[in-house]
C-alpha positions in Angstrom: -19.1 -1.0 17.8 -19.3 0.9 14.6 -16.7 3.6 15.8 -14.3 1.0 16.8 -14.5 -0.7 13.1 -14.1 2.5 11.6 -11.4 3.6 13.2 -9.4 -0.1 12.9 -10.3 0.4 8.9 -9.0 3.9 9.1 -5.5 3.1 10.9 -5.3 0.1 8.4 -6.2 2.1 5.5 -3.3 5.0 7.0 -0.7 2.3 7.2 -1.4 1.2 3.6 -0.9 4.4 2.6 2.5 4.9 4.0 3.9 1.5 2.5 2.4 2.4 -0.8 4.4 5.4 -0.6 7.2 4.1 0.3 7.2 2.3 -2.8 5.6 4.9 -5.1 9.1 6.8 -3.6 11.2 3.9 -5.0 9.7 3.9 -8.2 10.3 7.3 -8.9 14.0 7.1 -7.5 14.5 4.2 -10.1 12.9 5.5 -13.5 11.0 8.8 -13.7 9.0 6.9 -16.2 8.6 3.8 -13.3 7.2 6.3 -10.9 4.4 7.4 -12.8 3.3 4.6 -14.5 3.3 3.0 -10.9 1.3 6.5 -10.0 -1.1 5.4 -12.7 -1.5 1.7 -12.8 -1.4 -0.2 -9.7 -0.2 -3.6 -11.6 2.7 -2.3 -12.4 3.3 -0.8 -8.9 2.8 -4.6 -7.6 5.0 -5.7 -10.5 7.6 -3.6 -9.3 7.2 -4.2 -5.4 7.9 -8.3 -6.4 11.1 -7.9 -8.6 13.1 -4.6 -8.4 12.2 -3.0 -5.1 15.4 -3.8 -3.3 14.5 -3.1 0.6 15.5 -4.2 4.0 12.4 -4.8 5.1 10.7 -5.5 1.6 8.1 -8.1 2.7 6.9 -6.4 5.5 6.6 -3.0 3.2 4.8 -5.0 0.6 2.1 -7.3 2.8 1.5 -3.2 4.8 0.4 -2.3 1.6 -1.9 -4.6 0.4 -3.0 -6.2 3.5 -3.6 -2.7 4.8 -5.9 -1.9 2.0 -8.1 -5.2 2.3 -8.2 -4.9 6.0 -9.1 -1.5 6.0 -11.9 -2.3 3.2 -13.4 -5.1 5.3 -13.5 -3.0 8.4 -15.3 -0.2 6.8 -17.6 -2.9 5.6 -18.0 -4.1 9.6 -18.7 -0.6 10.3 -21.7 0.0 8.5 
């Protein structure tokens, strides 16, 4: 059961990854200075996700981020 939590929290983790990029990637093609700041301070990265990241798919980008962080922090939890 432990291997199977693990590896849910690692796919979810992965996938929260990606999204983040993806709008790490928009920050920087905005403002230089938007893309590290975002690279440094994960407010402002959510700031920026809310009001200027223009995207087809913007909600679905934004809840893989965060979602995929808390659900891959509560299945490593399961799996220990």
């Amino acid at each position: 059961m432990k291997a199977i939590f693990m590896l849910l929290g690692l796919v979810a983790s992965l996938g929260g990854l990606v999204c983040w990029v993806i709008l790490l990637i928009d920050a920087f093609k905005s403002a230089v200075w938007k893309g590290f700041v975002g690279l440094l301070c994960g407010l402002y990265l959510l700031y920026f996700a809310f009001t200027e990241f223009n995207h087809e798919k913007k909600w679905l980008i934004i809840g893989g981020c965060f979602g995929g962080v808390i659900l891959g922090s509560i299945f490593q939890v399961l799996a220990r």
